[in-house]
C-alpha positions as CSV (number, residue, x, y, z in Angstrom):
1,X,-21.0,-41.9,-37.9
2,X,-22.0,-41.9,-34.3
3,X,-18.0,-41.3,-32.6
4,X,-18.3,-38.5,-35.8
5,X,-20.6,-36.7,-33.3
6,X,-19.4,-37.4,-30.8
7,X,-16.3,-35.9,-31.4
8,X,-18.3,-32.7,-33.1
9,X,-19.9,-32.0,-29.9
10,X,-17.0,-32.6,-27.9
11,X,-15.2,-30.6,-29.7
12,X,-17.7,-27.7,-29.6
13,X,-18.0,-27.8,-25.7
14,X,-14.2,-27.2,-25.1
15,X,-14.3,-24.2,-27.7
16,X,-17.6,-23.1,-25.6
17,X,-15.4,-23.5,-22.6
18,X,-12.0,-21.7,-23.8
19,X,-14.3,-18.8,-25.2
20,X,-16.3,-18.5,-21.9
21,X,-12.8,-18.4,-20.0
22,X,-12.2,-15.7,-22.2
23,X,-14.3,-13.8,-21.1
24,X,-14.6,-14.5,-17.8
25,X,-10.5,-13.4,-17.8
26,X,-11.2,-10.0,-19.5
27,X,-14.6,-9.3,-17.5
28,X,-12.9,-9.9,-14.3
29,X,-9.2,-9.0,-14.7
30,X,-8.7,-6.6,-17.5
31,X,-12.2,-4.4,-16.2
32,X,-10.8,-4.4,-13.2
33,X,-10.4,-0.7,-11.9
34,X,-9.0,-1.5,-8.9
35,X,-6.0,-3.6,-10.4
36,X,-3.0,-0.9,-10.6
37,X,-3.3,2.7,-11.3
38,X,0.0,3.7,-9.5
39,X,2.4,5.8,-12.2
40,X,5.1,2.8,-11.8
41,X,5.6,-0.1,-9.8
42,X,8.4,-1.5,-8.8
43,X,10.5,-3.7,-7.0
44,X,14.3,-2.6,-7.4
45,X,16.8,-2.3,-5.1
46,X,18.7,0.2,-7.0
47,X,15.8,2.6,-7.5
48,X,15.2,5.6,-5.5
49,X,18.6,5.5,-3.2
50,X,19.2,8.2,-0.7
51,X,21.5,9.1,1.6
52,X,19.8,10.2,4.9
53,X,23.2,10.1,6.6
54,X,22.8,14.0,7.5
55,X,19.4,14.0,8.6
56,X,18.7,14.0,12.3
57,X,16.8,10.8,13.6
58,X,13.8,11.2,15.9
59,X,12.4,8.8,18.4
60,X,8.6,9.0,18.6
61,X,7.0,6.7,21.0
62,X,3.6,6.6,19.4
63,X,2.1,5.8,22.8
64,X,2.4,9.3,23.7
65,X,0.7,11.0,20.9
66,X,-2.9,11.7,20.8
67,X,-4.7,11.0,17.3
68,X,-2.1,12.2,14.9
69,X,1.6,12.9,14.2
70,X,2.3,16.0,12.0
71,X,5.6,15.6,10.1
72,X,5.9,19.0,8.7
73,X,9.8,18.7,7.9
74,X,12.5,16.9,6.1
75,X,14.0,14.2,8.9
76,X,14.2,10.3,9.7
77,X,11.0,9.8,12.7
78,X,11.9,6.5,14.1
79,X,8.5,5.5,15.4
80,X,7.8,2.7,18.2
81,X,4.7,1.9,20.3
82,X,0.4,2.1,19.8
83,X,-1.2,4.8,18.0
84,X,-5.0,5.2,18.2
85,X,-4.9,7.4,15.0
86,X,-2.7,8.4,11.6
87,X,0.6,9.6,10.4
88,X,-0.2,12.8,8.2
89,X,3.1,13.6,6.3
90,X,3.4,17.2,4.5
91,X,6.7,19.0,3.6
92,X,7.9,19.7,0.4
93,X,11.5,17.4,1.3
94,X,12.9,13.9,1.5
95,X,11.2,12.1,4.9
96,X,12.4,8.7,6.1
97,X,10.0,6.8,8.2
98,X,10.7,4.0,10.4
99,X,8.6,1.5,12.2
100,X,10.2,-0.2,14.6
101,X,7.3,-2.5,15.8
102,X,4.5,-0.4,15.7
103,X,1.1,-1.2,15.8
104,X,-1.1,1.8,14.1
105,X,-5.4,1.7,14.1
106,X,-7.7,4.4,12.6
107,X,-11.4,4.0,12.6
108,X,-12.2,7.0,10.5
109,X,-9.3,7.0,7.7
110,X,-6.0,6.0,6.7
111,X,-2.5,4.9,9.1
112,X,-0.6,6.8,6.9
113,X,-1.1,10.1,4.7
114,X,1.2,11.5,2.8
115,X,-0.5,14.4,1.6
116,X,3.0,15.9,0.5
117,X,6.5,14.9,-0.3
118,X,9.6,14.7,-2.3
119,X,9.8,11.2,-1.4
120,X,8.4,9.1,1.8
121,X,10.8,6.0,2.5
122,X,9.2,3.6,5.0
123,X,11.6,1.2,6.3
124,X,10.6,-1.9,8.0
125,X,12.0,-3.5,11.4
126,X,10.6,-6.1,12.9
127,X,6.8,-6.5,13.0
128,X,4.3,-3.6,11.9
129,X,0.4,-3.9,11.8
130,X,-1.7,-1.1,10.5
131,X,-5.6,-1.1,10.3
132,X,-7.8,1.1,8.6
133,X,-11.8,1.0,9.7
134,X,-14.7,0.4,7.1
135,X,-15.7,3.7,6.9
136,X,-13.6,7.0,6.3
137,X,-14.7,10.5,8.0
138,X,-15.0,13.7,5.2
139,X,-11.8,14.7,6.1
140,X,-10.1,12.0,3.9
141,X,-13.2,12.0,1.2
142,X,-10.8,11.6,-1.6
143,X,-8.4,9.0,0.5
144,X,-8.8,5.4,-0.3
145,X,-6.0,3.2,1.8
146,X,-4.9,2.6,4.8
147,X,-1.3,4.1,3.4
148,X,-2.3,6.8,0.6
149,X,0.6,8.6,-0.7
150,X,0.2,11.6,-3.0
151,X,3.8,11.5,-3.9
152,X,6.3,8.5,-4.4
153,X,6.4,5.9,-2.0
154,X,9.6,3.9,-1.1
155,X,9.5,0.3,1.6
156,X,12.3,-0.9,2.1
157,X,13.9,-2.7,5.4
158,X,14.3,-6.2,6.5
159,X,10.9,-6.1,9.0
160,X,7.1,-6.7,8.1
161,X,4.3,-5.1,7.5
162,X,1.0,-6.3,7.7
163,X,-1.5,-3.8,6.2
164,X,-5.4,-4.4,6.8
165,X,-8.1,-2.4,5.1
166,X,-11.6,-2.7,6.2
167,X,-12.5,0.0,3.4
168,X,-11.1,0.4,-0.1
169,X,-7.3,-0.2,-0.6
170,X,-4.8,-1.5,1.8
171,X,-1.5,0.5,-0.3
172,X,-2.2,3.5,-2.5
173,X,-0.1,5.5,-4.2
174,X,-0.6,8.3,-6.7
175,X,2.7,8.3,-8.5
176,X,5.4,5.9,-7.9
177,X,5.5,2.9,-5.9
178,X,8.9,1.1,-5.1
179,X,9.3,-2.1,-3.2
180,X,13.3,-2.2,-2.2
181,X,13.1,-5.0,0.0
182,X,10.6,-6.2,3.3
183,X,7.5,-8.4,3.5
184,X,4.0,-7.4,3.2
185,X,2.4,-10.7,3.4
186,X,-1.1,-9.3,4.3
187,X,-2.3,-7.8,1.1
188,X,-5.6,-7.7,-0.2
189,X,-6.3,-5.2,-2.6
190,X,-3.3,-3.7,-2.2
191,X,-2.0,-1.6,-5.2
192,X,-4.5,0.5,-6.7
């Protein structure tokens, strides 16, 4: 009679314990609002190819700009060097970015805003680091990563890029999100 009980209450503590991890899963991961809320998220390398063959390549030594870059136009920017500031993107084509090695910090808001696009390909060479600061200025009230996107957002390359943001989301994107290929190894909070 007594191993009867025993079992009985063993048996009732793991179904305590499996329904408890229930809900600890569902509390935690599936009320999550923060887990992915991107239209589609990817990782394809057939996805979203374009030719940029015809598109003139600039060289922008980010040590020579002063807060931010405007790209206003369709074009591949080829970007190298320190910025003390952000990337706004906001043309109505195709834009190809490259960092080559660049190291990008903004105290008040995010490395990278796409406000508008076609589509904004970031291709990665060699190390990148961006960092975003823990609190954003008004300007970017509605902004919440260190890259936000508006439109969709293509990596690709064979470099790295280590994203870190003190405030909110490290990778945001409002409609599509493609990984092609590159590293991202420093990601928390990344996808939202």
């Amino acid at each position: 009679m007594k191993n009867k009980v025993k079992i009985f209450g063993i048996v009732i503590a793991l179904l305590i314990l499996i329904i408890l991890g229930v809900c600890v899963y569902f509390y935690f991961y599936k009320n999550d609002s923060t887990t992915l809320t991107a239209t589609n998220i990817s990782i394809n390398e057939g996805d979203y190819d374009y030719d940029f063959g015809d598109y003139e390549e600039i060289l922008v030594k980010l040590d020579s700009v002063s807060d931010v870059y405007e790209i206003t136009d369709k074009g591949v920017y080829h970007f190298t060097g320190k910025l003390n500031g952000y990337i706004r993107i906001n043309t109505d084509k195709n834009v190809k970015i490259i960092f080559d090695g660049v190291i990008i910090n903004n105290d008040n808001g995010p490395c990278i805003y796409v406000e508008n696009a076609k589509n904004t390909y970031i291709e990665l060479v060699g190390e990148n680091n961006l960092t975003s600061g823990s609190d954003y200025s008004s300007e970017f009230l509605d902004i919440d990563g260190c890259i936000y996107s508006s439109d969709d957002l293509i990596f690709m390359g064979d470099g790295i890029l280590n994203v870190t943001s003190k405030y909110l989301d490290g990778i945001v994107s409002t409609d599509d999100l493609v990984f092609k290929s590159g590293t991202i190894p420093n990601h928390q909070k990344i996808l939202r």
